[in-house]
N, C-alpha and C positions, 0 to 999 in steps of 0.2 A: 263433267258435261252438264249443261243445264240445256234440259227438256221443255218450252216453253212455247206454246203459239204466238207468242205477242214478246215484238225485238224490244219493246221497251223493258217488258219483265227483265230478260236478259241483259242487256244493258244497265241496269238497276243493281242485276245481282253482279255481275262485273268488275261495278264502279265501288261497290263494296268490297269485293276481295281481293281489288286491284292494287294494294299496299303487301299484302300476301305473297305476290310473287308466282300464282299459282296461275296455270296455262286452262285457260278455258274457252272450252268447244259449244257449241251452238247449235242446238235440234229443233227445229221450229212443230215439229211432229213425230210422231212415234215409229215412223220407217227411216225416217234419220235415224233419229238415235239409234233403231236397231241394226241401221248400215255403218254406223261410226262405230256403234262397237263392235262389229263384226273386223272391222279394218285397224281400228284399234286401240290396240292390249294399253295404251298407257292412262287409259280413264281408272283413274280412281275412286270414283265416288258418282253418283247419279244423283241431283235435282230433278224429279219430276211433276209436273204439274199435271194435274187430274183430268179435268176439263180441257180436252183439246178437241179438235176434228178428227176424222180417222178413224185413227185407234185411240182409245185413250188412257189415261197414264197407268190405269191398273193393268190393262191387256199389254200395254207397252214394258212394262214393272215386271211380267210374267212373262215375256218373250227373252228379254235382256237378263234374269235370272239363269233361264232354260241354256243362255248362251255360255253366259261365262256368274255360276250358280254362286259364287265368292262377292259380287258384286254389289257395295254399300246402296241405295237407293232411299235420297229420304223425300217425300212426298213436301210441294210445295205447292199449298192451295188452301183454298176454305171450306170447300168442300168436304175435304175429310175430318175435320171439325164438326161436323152435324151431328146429332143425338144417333140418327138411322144409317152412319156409316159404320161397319163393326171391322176397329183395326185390331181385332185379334185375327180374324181371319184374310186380312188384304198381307201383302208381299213386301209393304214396305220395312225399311229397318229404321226408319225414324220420321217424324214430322214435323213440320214448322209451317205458321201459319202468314195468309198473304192480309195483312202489308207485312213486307219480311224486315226484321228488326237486324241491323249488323253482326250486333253482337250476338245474337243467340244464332246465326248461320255461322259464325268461325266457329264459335262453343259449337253446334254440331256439327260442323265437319271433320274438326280438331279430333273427335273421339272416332272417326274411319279414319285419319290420312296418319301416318306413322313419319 
């Protein structure tokens, strides 16, 4: 599932794993994605982006955790890149940074999806 307020992020990330085969859902904010995965069980892995409206991706990252606690989540932003963001203590399980590069999102997903 990729978490993103803006369809083109989405569409972006897509159009790259669209050779992959792999079924991808679409959360434009953080109460989607926490009603999709409420509904469901077959997301394997969370793109989340940090900066959204709402809620945002760490409150989101910490609700979808609470839900189904197993739940890969790798953060997709710039934001968590800053000197003053401390990823020891945020809930993500991995990072990648925007502009997102092809190959290092298969390389990290490759190491959640079995």
């Amino acid at each position: 599932m990729v978490v993103d307020d803006l369809k083109v992020n989405y569409l972006l990330i897509k159009a790259m794993l669209g050779k992959t085969g792999a079924q991808i859902l679409w959360a434009e904010n953080g109460y989607q994605a926490i009603e999709c995965l409420e509904v469901n069980q077959r997301v394997d892995v969370v793109l989340m982006d940090y900066n959204m409206p709402g809620i945002d991706g760490l409150e989101t990252t910490l609700r979808l955790k609470s839900l189904r606690p197993g739940i890969p989540v790798i953060s997709q932003s710039t934001f968590t890149d800053r000197e003053d963001f401390n990823k020891a203590e945020a809930p993500f399980d991995d990072y990648i940074a925007k502009p997102i590069n092809s190959k290092e999102l298969i390389t990290k997903l490759s190491r959640f999806i079995q």
